[in-house]
MARZATI-832625 format. One record per residue (C-alpha): x, y, z. Coordinates in steps of 0.5 Angstrom, whole numbers, plus 2048, in hexadecimal, padded with zeros to 3 digits. Example, Ala and Ser with C-alpha at 12.3 -4.5 7.8 and 13.67 -1.06 7.14 Angstrom:
8197F7810/81B7FE80E/
***
This chain:
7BD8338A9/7BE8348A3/7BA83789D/7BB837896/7BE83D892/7BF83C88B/7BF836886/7C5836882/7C783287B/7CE83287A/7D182E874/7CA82A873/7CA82887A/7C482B87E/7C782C885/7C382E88C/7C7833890/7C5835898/7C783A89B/7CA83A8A2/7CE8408A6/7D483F8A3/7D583989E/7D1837898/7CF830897/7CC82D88F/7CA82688E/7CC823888/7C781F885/7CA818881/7C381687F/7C381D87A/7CA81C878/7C9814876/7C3817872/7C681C86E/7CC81786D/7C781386A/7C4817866/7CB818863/7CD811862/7C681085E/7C8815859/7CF813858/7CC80C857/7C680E852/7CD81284E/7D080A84E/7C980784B/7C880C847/7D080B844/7D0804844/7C9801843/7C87FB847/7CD7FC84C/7CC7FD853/7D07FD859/7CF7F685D/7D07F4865/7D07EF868/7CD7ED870/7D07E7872/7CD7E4879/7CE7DE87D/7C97DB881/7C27E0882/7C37E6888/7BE7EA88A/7C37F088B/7C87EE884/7BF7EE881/7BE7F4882/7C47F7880/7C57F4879/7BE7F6878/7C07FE879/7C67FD874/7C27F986E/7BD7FF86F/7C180486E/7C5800868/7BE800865/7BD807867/7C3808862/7C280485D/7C77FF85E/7C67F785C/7C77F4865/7C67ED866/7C57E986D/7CA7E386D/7C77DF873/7CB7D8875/7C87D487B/7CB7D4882/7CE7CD880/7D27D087B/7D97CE87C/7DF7D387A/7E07D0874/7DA7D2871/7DA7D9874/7E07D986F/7DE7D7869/7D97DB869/7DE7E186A/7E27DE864/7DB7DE860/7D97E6861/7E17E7861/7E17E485A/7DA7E7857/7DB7ED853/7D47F0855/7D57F185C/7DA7F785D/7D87F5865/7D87F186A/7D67F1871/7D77EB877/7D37EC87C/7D67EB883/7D57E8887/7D67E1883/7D07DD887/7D27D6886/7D27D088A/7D97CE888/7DF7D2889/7E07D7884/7E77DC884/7E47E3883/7EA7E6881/7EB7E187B/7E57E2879/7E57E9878/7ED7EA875/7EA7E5871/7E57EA86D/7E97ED866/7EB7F3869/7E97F7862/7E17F5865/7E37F786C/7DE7FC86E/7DE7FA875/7E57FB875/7E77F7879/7EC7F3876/7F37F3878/7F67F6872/7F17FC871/7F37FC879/7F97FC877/7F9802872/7F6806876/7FA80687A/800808876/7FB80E874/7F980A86D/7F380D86D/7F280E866/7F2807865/7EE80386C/7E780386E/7E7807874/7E380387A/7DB80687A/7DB808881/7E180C880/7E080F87A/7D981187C/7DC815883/7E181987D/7DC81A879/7D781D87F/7DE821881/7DE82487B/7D782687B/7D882A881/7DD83087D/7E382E884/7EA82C880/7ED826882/7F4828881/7F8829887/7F282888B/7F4824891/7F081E891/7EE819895/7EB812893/7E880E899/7E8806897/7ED802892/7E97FD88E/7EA7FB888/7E37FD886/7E4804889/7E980688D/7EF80488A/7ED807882/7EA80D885/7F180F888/7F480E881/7EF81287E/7F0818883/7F7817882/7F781787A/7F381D87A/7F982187E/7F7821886/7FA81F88C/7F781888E/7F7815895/7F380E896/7F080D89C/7EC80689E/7E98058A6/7F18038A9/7F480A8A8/7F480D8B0/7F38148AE/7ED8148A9/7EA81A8AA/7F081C8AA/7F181B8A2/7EA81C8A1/7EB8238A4/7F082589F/7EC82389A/7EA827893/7E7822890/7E481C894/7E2815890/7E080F896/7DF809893/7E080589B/7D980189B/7D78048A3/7D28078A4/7D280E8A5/7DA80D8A7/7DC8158A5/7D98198AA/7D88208A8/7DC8258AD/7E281F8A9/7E18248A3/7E482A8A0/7E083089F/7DE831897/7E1829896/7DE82688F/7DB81E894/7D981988F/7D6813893/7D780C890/7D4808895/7CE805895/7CB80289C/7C58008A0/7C48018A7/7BE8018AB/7B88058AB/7B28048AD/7AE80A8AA/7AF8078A3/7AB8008A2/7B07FD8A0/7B37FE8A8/7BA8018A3/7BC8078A0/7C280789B/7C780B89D/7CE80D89A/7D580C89D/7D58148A0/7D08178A5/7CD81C8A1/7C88208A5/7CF8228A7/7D48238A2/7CE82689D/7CF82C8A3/7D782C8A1/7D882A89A/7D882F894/7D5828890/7D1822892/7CF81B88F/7C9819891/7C7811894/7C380F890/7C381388A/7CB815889/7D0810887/7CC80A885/7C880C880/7D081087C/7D280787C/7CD805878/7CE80B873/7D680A873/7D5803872/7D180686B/7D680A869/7DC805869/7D7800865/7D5806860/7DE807860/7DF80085F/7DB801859/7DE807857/7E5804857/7E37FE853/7E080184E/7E680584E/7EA7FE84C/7E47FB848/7DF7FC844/7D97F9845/7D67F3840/7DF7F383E/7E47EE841/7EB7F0844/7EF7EB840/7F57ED83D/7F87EA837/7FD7E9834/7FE7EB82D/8047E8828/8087EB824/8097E781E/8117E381C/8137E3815/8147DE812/80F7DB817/8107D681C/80D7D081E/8067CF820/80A7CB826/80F7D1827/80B7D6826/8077D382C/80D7D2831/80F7D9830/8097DC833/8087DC83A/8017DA83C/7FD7DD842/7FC7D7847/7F47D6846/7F27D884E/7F47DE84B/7F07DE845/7EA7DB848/7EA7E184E/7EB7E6848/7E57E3844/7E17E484A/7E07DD84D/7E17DA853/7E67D6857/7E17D185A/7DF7D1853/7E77CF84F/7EA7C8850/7F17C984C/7F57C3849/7FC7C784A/7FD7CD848/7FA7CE841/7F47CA841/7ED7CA846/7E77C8846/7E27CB848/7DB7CA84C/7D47CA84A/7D37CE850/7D67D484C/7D17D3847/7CA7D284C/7CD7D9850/7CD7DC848/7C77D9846/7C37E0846/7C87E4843/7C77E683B/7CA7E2836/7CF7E5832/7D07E482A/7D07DD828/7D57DD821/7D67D681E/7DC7D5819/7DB7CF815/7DE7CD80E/7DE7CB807/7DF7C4804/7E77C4805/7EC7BF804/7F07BB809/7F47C180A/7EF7C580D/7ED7CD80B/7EF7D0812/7E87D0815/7EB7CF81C/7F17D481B/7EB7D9818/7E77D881E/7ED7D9823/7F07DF81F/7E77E2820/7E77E2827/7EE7E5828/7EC7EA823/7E57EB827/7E97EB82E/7F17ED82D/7EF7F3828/7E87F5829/7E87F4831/7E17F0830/7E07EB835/7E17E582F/7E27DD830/7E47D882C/7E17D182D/7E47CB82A/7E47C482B/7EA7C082D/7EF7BC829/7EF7B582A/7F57B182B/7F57AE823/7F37B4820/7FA7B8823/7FF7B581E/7FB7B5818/7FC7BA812/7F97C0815/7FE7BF81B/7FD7C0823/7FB7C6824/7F47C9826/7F47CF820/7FC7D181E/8017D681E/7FE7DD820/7F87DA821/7F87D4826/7F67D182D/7FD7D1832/8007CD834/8007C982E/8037C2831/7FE7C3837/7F77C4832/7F97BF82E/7FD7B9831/7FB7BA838/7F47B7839/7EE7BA83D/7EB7B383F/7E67B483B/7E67AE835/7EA7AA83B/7E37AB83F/7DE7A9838/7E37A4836/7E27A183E/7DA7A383E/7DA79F837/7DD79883A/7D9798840/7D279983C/7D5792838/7D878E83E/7D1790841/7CD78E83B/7D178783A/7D1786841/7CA786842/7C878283B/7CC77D83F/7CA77C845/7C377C842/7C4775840/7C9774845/7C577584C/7BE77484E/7B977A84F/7B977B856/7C277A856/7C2780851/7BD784854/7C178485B/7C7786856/7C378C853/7BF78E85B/7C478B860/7C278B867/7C578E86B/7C378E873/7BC78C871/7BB79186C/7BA791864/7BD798862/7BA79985A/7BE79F856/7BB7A5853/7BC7A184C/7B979B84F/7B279F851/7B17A2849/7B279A847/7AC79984C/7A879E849/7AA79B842/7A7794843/7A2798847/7A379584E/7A1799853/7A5797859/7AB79A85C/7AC795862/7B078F85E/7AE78B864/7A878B862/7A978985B/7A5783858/7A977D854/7A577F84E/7A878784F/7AF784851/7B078184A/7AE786846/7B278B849/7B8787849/7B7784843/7BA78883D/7BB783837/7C0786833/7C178582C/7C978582E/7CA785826/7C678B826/7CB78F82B/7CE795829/7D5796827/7DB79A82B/7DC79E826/7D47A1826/7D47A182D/7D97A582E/7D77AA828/7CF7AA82D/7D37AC833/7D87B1830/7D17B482D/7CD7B4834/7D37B7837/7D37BC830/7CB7BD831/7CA7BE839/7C97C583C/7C97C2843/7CB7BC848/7C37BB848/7C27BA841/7C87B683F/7C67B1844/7BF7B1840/7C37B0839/7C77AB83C/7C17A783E/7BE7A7838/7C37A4833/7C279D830/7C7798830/7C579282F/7BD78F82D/7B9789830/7B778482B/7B078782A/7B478C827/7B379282C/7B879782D/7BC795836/7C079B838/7C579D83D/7C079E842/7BC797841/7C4795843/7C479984A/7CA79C847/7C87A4845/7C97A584C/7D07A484C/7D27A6845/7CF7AD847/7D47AB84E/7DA7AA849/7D97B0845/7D77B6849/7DF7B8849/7DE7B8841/7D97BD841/7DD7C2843/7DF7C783D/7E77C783D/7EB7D083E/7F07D183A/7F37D6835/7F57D982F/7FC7DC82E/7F97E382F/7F67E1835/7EF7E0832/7EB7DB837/7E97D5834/7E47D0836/7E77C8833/7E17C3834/7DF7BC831/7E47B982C/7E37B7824/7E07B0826/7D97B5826/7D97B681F/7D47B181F/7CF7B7822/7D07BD821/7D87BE820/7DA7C3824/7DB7C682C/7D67C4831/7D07C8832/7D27C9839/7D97CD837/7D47D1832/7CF7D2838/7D47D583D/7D97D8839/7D27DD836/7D07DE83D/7D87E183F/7D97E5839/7D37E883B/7CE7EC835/7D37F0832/7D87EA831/7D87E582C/7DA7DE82D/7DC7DA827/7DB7D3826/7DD7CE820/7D97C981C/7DC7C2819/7DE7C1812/7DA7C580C/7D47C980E/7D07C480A/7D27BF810/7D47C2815/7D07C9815/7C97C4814/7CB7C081A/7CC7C681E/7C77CB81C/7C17C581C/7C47C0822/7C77C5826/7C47CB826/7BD7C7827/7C07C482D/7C37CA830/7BE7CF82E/7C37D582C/7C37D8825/7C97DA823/7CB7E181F/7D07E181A/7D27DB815/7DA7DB814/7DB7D780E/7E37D580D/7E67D4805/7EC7D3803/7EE7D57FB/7F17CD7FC/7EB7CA7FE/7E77CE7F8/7EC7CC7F3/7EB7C57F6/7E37C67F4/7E57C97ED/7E87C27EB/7F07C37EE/7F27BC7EF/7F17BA7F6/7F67BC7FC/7F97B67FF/7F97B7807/8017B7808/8047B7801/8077BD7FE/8017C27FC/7FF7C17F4/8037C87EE/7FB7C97ED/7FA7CC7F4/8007D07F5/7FF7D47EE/7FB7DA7EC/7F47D57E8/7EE7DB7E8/7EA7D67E4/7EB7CF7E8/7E97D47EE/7E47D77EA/7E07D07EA/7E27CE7F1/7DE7D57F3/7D87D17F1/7D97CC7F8/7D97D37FC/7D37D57FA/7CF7CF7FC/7D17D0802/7D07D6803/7C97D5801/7C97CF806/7CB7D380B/7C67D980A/7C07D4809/7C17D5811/7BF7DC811/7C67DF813/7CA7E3810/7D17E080D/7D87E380D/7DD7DF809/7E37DF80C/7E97DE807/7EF7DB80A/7F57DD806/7FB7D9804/8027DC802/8017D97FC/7FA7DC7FA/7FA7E27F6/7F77E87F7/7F27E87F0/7F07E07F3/7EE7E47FA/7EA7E97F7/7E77E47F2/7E57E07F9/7E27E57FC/7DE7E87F7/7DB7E17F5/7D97E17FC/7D57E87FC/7D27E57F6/7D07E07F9/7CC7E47FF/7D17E4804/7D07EA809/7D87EB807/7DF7E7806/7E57E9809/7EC7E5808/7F07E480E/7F67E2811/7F67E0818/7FB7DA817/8007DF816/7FE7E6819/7F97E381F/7F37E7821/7F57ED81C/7F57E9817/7EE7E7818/7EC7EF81A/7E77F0814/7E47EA815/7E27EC81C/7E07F381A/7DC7EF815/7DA7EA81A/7D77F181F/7D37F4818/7CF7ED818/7CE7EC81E/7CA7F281E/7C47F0819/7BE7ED81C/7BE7E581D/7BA7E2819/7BC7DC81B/7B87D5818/7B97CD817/7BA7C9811/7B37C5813/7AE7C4819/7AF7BE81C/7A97BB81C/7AA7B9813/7AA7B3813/7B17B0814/7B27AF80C/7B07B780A/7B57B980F/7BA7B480C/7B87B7805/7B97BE808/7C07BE809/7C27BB803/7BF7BF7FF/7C07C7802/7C77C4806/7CA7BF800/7C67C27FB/7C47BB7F8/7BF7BA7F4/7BB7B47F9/7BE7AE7FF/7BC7A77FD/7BB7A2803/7BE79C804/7B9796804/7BC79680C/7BB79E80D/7B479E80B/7B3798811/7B679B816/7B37A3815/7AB79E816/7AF79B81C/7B27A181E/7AA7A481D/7A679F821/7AC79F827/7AB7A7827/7B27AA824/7AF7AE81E/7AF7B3820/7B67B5822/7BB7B881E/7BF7B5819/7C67B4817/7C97B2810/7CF7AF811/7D47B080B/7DA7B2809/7DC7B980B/7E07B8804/7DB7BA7FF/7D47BC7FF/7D27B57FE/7D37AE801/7D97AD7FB/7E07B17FD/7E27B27F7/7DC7B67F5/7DE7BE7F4/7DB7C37F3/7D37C57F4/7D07BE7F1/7C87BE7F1/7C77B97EB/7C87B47F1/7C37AF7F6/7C67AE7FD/7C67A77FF/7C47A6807/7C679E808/7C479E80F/7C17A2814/7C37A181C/7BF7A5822/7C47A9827/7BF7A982D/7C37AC832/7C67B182D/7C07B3829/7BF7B2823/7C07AD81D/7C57AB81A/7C57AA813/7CA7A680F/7CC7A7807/7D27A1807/7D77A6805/7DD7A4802/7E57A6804/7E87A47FE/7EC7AC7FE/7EE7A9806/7F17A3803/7F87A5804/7FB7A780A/7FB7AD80D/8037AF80D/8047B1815/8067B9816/80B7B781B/8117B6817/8177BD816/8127BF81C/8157BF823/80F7C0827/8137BE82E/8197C382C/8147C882A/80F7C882F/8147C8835/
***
């Protein structure tokens, strides 16, 4: 017998000590230890919250198939997650799931920088056969807090401690060691069992900690041999009851890792648990005992918290949370400086698989095209749909001349500034270059110098597919309404019905398309078998007017739009659907989906919605997406590239998005027709000038794309600038009128002067800008737009106050009125004869109230090129009206002359090798 002497609390640990003729026993309690680690872990995770708000350590269970035993087990480790204050997350696939899905799964929690844990519960119950071995090497060995991954394996071994997680079992037998006071150094020890979850790991932590190891397991002849020599005993066997007590050196430390049920009928289960040591006996020899239950198991789960809670140490160590890890690469300048395709050649871009993985995206997310180009998923941007949206920056110009202001150079240089120089997440979003556009004036580069996408011969001649793709989308649409107003002449009803239904095995399949043109001429059936000769002949017959078709052109100018306006898969089939190619000889408008051919449209354009990755030279990410042809809408990057790229650079960064031509076309049509559709409301406005194109307005004769720039520009002329200020004003105004603060960006030449600069800048702040700053990132990259981004971080500050220009429900002509006299600075808009017509027609068919669109030069701020300057004396002509349905909104046409583009444009290809450069 036994009786209780004291209770002794040694280092926390609360110990029961018996008393027999000649040797103490102490029982050493797991359940108490888990408790105070736990406690400990709590504390150092309220610290984390409390240094980086809104950061939490993550860990993920991931199970296959439903085991009662893997249940229970799971639900002891996210109990003590929530205990702690760690973010767990339970990952169950079905017993069907194949090897492969186990792994992308793996890949996805591996990638996602939210979970710093990652857990795979074995065993895998599949019905397919699965190697348990990849899988668990396949866990990223950074969030293996199993540790069970060859690699950390590995590393214990070798004796890296310091940098491996120490598998839970083991590691909880050290940590109950330690709590006893007994030293391990030149201990002998002695492990029984050699598996990799318990044997094998903890003969290498006794070995680290300075002991005399021997692993014993149920071949070895004289266990009880071994076990009697040992100081410390650990036995991992999985027998019940295999160490017997007399096997046991007096005052021996016994931790017990088995965990067994043998029979026992005084328990209404009919067993009891027990360990794999006899301990009624050994407690009688042993100086310290674990219990079973109560001893060992309740330290794993604990150990498992403390690996996730140092994964998360390690990481924030690395990274700071809300922060990308991406590396760039800052340019040092050349003088005299080289080419736009030198100066690209000459930097060494990150392969894109790099970047996106620094940006925090996933594998399964990336596509790359090579090494430089990737597009990317709408997955990505339904996994980051409720993350906070960043700082929206929109840079738009002044009325320029066919040489440009810089306004891409300008956007580039503000988001390597953002990023490379203030270490703000910062992307830049940009549209891609058509083919046409490439050897013009302005040259092939996506920016220039210092301040441009790489690599360059990639960006600009390579295609994405996408023009390709709206190019082949427009061709169907045309083959599809030709075709069709063919055979309606050609063929009876009941051959044309076979063609537009086909049977097949006794079936008429109607298409998705098909059943919303039912619903339009109100036939409320779905079984085609049991449509009568009345309803076939109104669903086959369209009756088009075929002089009423659409051109190519416009075509092509709508789908790029849709592409530009969609925020997902979904609502890009739904624009397609509604655009209107074609009218019947009543004059009502036919669509694609009257057709039946939206469904593969959206088919052939799904690839085209993918934005495209790229790079700055600093190594600035960038988001290419849609190309000029949209100008016809809003005449800048998709929707989808602004959406995903907010959502990357997460609150604190900013993204910085570009707007066609001047601000009063393009920053119009991107506040009033993006911005309505996308739901965002931007920050700031960067406006671009140029002390050319401000001499330009003030009466310089004009700039002839290509030919020598005239003595006027490249002289010192306050006066001549001075008049050409009264053009920035207007638009700054303009921009203003939106509700958001303007910063003029003053994009600086080596022939400007400092007196022409600071007159520049100085009008601007007259004019109510928020400030104006010069620039230089064509020559000095992302420093030379520095103050242009602290600028940019100032105004970001101040509350939005973001507003349209109209409601949309003004009639279509108020709207049209609005424009031209807030964004032109026009005294009034004179309809055509042909434009009234169709705004009543537009009216009766239900189109009034969608936004508007004035198509003009972006030459000048009328519908004549050659007008400069900031006129007011003048009435905008609207010549003709046409209804983008799928897009939009309405298109509104002035009959705008060409006649300052009557001479060709000189190509930029000449004394420019661009193959020799780029090589």
């Amino acid at each position: 017998m036994f009786s209780v002497r004291a209770a002794v609390l040694r280092r926390g640990v609360l110990m029961y000590r018996w008393d027999r003729c000649c040797a103490l026993a102490t029982v050493v309690s797991g359940n108490k230890t888990s408790q105070q680690v736990k406690q400990r872990l709590k504390e150092e995770v309220e610290q984390m919250k409390s240094q980086f708000p809104g950061f939490r350590p993550g860990l993920v269970v991931l199970q296959v198939g439903d085991r009662e035993d893997s249940n229970l087990y799971i639900s002891m480790k996210l109990k003590a997650a929530a205990e702690i204050g760690i973010n767990a997350n339970h990952i169950r696939l079905p017993e069907t799931a194949t090897e492969n899905e186990v792994l992308r799964s793996i890949v996805a929690v591996n990638e996602n920088p939210a979970f710093h844990g990652l857990i795979v519960q074995l065993p895998l119950d599949s019905i397919n056969p699965i190697n348990t071995e990849k899988i668990t090497n396949a866990v990223a060995p950074e969030k293996d807090v199993d540790g069970l991954t060859s690699i950390n394996a590995g590393k214990l071994s070798r004796g890296d401690l310091g940098d491996c997680f120490i598998p839970c079992t083991p590691n909880g037998c050290m940590e109950l060691i330690s709590q006893t006071g007994v030293s391990v150094m030149g201990k002998n020890a002695v492990v029984i069992g050699r598996s990799k979850i318990v044997g094998a790991p903890m003969h290498d932590l006794l070995l680290w900690s300075h002991a005399t190891v021997t692993t014993c397991h149920s071949k070895t002849p004289d266990l009880a041999e071994q076990v009697g020599k040992a100081d410390i005993l650990v036995v991992g066997a999985g027998r019940a009851e295999m160490v017997k007590g007399e096997w046991v050196k007096e005052g021996a430390v016994v931790i017990d890792c088995g965990i067994n049920h043998i029979p026992d009928e005084s328990k209404a289960s009919g067993k009891r648990v027990v360990g794999d040591v006899h301990y009624p006996s050994a407690k009688q020899r042993a100086g310290f005992i674990t219990p079973v239950p109560g001893g060992v198991g309740p330290m794993t789960v604990a150990m498992l918290m403390k690996n996730t809670v140092e994964s998360a140490k390690r990481f924030l160590q690395t990274h700071t949370p809300g922060k990308w890890n991406l590396v760039y690469t800052k340019k040092r300048p050349h003088e005299p400086q080289p080419s736009d395709a030198a100066i690209s050649s000459s930097c060494e871009s990150k392969p894109v698989v790099q970047l996106a993985r620094e940006l925090g995206l996933f594998s399964d997310e990336v596509e790359s095209y090579g090494r430089s180009r990737a597009k990317i998923r709408l997955d990505a941007l339904k996994r980051m749909e409720k993350q906070p949206n960043g700082k929206y920056v929109v840079v738009t110009g002044f009325t320029s001349s066919p040489m440009g202001e810089g306004k891409r150079t300008t956007t580039l240089g503000l988001a390597q500034a953002l990023g490379a120089h203030l270490n703000t997440n910062a992307f830049a979003c940009v549209q891609k270059s058509s083919l046409e556009t490439c050897f013009g004036a302005r040259g092939p580069a996506l920016g220039g110098g210092y301040s441009q996408i790489i690599p360059l011969e990639e960006v600009s001649l390579q295609p994405s597919g996408q023009n390709e793709l709206v190019s082949a989308a427009g061709r169907l649409v045309m083959d599809t309404v030709k075709a069709h107003a063919h055979y309606e002449t050609k063929l009876s009803e009941k051959a044309l019905f076979d063609l537009l239904v086909p049977l097949r095995e006794g079936q008429r399949c109607i298409s998705l398309a098909q059943l919303n043109r039912l619903k339009k001429l109100a036939i409320e059936k779905f079984d085609p078998l049991t449509f009568t000769e009345r309803e076939i002949r109104r669903f086959v017959q369209l009756d088009i007017d075929t002089d009423s078709a659409t051109d190519s052109f416009s075509l092509e100018n709508e789908i790029m739009a849709v592409l530009s306006l969609s925020s997902s898969e979904e609502e890009m089939q739904r624009r397609l659907a509604n655009i209107i190619v074609a009218t019947n000889k009543s004059g009502d408008p036919i669509t694609t989906e009257d057709l039946n051919v939206s469904g593969p449209l959206a088919m052939l354009l799904k690839e085209a919605l993918k934005p495209v990755l790229m790079q700055t030279v600093e190594g600035t990410p960038v988001f290419l997406h849609t190309s000029p042809l949209v100008d016809v809408a809003q005449g800048g990057p998709s929707i989808l590239a602004d959406k995903m790229a907010l959502k990357m650079v997460g609150s604190e960064g900013f993204v910085v998005t570009e707007s066609g031509h001047g601000a009063d076309v393009g920053l119009e049509k991107f506040f009033n027709i993006k911005c309505l559709y996308s739901g965002l409301q931007p920050d700031v406005v960067v406006m671009v000038a140029t002390i050319r194109t401000l001499k330009m307005h003030g009466g310089a004769p004009p700039i002839q794309a290509g030919l020598p720039i005239p003595e006027e520009y490249l002289q010192e002329n306050l006066k001549l600038l001075e008049r050409g200020c009264c053009h920035m004003r207007r638009q700054v105004e303009k921009a203003q009128s939106f509700g958001l603060p303007v910063i003029v960006a003053v994009n600086k030449f080596s022939s400007d002067s400092d007196a022409e600069l600071d007159l520049v800048c100085g009008q601007a702040k007259q004019a109510g800008a928020f400030d104006a700053v010069q620039c230089s990132s064509w020559s000095e990259g992302g420093a030379g737009a520095l103050a242009l981004a602290e600028a940019v971080q100032r105004a970001a500050k101040l509350p939005g106050r973001f507003r349209f220009l109209y409601d949309l429900q003004t009639p279509a002509s108020d709207k049209l009125r609005t424009v031209a006299q807030k964004m032109y600075g026009l005294k009034d808009i004179k309809l055509s004869l042909k434009a009234k017509e169709k705004l009543a027609l537009y009216s009766k068919q239900g189109f009034e109230n969608l936004p508007v669109y004035i198509a003009t030069t972006p030459l000048s701020m009328s519908n004549d090129p050659m007008m400069k300057g900031a006129s007011t004396d003048f009435m905008l002509p609207i010549t003709d009206i046409k209804v983008n349905a799928g897009a939009g909104f309405l298109c509104c046409l002035t009959g705008s002359t060409n006649a300052e583009m009557e001479d060709p444009m000189w190509p930029c290809f000449h004394g420019n090798n661009l193959y020799s450069d780029s090589k």
